[in-house]
Residue, then its C-alpha position, 0 to 999 in steps of 0.5 A: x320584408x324580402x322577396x323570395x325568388x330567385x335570380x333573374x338570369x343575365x346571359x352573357x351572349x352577344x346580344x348581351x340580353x336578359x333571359x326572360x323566364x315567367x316570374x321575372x322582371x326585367x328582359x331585353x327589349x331590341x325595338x324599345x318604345x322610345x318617344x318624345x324625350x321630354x320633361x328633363x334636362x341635361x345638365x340636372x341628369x349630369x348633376x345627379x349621376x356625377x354625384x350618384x357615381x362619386x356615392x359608388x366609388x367613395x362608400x364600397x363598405x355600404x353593401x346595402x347599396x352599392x352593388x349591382x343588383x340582388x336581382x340580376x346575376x354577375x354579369x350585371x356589374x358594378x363596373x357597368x353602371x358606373x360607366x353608364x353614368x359616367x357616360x351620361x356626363x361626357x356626352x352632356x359635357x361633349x354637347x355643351x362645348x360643341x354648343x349643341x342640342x343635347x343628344x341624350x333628347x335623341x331618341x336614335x342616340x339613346x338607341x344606338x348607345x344604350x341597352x334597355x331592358x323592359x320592367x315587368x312589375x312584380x304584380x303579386x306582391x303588389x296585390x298581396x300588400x294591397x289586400x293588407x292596406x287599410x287605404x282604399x286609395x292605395x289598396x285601388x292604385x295597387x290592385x290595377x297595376x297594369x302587367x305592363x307598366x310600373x307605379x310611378x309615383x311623386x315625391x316633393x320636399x316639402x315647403x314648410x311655414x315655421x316658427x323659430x319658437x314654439x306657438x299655438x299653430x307651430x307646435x310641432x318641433x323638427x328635432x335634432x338627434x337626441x343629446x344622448x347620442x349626437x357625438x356617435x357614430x351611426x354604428x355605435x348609435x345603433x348597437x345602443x338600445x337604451x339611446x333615446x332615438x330608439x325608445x319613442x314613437x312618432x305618437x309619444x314624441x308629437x305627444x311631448x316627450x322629447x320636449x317634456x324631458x329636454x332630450x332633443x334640440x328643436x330646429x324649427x317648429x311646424x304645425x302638426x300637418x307639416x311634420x307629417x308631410x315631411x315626416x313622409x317626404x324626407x326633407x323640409x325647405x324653410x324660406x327664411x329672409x329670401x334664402x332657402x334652408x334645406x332640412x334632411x332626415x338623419x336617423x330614425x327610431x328604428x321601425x320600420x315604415x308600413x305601407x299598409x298604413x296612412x302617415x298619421x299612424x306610422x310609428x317611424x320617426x325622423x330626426x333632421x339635421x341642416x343640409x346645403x341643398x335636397x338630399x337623396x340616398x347616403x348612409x350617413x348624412x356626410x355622405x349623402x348624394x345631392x339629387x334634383x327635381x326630374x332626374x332623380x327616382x327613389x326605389x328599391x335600392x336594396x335589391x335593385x342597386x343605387x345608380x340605375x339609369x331608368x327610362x319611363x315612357x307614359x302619355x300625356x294627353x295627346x303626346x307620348x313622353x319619355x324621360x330619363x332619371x337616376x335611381x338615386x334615394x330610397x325608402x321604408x316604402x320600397x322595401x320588398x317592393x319591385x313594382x315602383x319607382x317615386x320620381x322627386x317633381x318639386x318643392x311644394x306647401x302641400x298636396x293642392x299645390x303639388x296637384x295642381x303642378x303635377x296632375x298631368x303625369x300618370x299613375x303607371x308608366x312603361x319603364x327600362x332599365x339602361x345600361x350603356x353598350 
């Protein structure tokens, strides 16, 4: 799935800004509504966009992600985003050793240092994946996108109750990548139809396949409820003896993910492997970029291009916040989709737990893409 539109135009003039055009989605705002920077710390967005630029310099050769956006023109350069994000670390790295408040909390700061160019939601397509989507719910959310504002929605890794062996109620196995393919290359792996990621469903596998024929070493077992979440989530965290162990996604079956759709109908299956901590976006699992709670979205990398700066600003009850967050993971949900950004909250058991702790924050949210001066 791929929008058909053409190119945001980026001027270059001296007030550096976006020209604004009728189906557009991005346009400089010079007086941007910038409240109570909140809800995030410092040293976490650091983190996130240290490793987000590492991910930018290291791996030129992933054209799916490294560029600076299908949607603006050249003058929207690589160069600029990674100086952005190195930015953001000097200035916390500055703070730090002068043992002050951190500036990028200072909206007057972030006014003077940076350029912020309001998204407008790309309502259409939203509306028409709406009248596709068997989900009244998502069908509902969908259809009031405000014109002003995008779907912020929240993602969380899932915390998980397992078993090492197979049980009555952990009957469901994370699996590592089949036998058959687990010394090649992802290249090679995809080029190879007959390998055995590519053959199964989500359905055949939960149904017993991988287990029946022994193509597949089981990590840890779950209940059926779990792997759907985490199915869903990308990556799994287990307490075993006071220490946390992080799963993460590693390949999958090569179907692609159906917004229209529930989890427990997606075809799209998940192989997992161990990794040191929550992972985001990377084109292998070596390579992938270490993100945390708060500072980090997911989102439309193809077209918007990985490591973005956003802004989003919403109330809360009687207090307007803003917070800062780095475009730092994606997937199958945000293919053909420039209406939203998943900001990742938390680790949670399921859904009442993440209710209960995020239900404050908003279904919709102004947002801007920044870019530092």
């Amino acid at each position: 799935m791929r929008l058909i539109f053409s190119f945001l135009v980026f001027l270059v003039a001296s007030s550096q800004s976006f020209a604004q055009t009728p189906a557009r989605f991005f346009t400089l705002d010079v007086t941007p509504n910038l409240a109570n920077m909140s809800d995030f710390k410092a040293s976490a967005l650091c983190d996130v966009a240290d490793e987000t630029q590492r991910y930018l310099t290291k791996f030129t050769a992933d054209k799916f992600a490294v560029h600076a956006g299908t949607v603006f023109d050249e003058s929207v350069t690589l160069a600029k985003v990674k100086k952005t994000l190195a930015f953001i670390c000097q200035t916390y790295r500055e703070d730090v050793r002068k043992k002050r408040y951190s500036r990028l909390h200072d909206t007057q700061f972030l006014i003077e240092n940076f350029y912020f160019y309001r998204w407008t939601p790309d309502i259409k397509t939203a509306r028409e994946i709406a009248l596709k989507s068997t989900n009244t719910s998502k069908s509902r959310m969908l259809n009031t996108i405000p014109s002003d504002k995008i779907f912020l929605t929240k993602y969380y890794t899932k915390l998980l109750t397992a078993s090492a062996v197979k049980t009555p109620q952990y009957n469901q196995a994370l699996y590592a990548l089949p036998y058959d393919e687990s010394a090649l290359t992802l290249e090679a792996a995809n080029e190879d139809l007959s390998l055995t990621r590519h053959k199964y469903t989500r359905q055949d596998i939960i149904a017993g396949v991988l287990e029946e024929k022994k193509l597949a070493k089981p990590l840890i077992w779950l209940t059926e409820e779990a792997l759907h979440d985490v199915l869903l989530q990308g990556t799994g965290v287990v307490e075993v003896d006071g220490v946390r162990r992080y799963f993460n996604v590693h390949r999958n079956n090569g179907i692609a993910y159906d917004y229209a759709i529930g989890k427990r109908e997606q075809a799209r299956y998940w192989y997992f492997s161990e990794v040191p901590s929550i992972m985001g976006y990377g084109e292998t699992l070596d390579s992938k970029i270490a993100i945390a709670p708060h500072v980090s979205f997911a989102g439309n990398v193809a077209e918007l291009g990985l490591g973005k700066l956003f802004m989003v600003s919403y109330d809360q009850g009687d207090e307007k916040i803003s917070r800062l967050g780095v475009l730092a993971d994606q997937g199958g949900a945000f293919d053909n989709n420039l209406f939203q950004l998943d900001l990742l909250v938390d680790s949670y058991y399921g859904w009442q737990d993440y209710h209960k702790a995020n239900k404050h924050l908003p279904d919709y949210a102004n947002a801007w893409l920044m870019l530092v001066k």
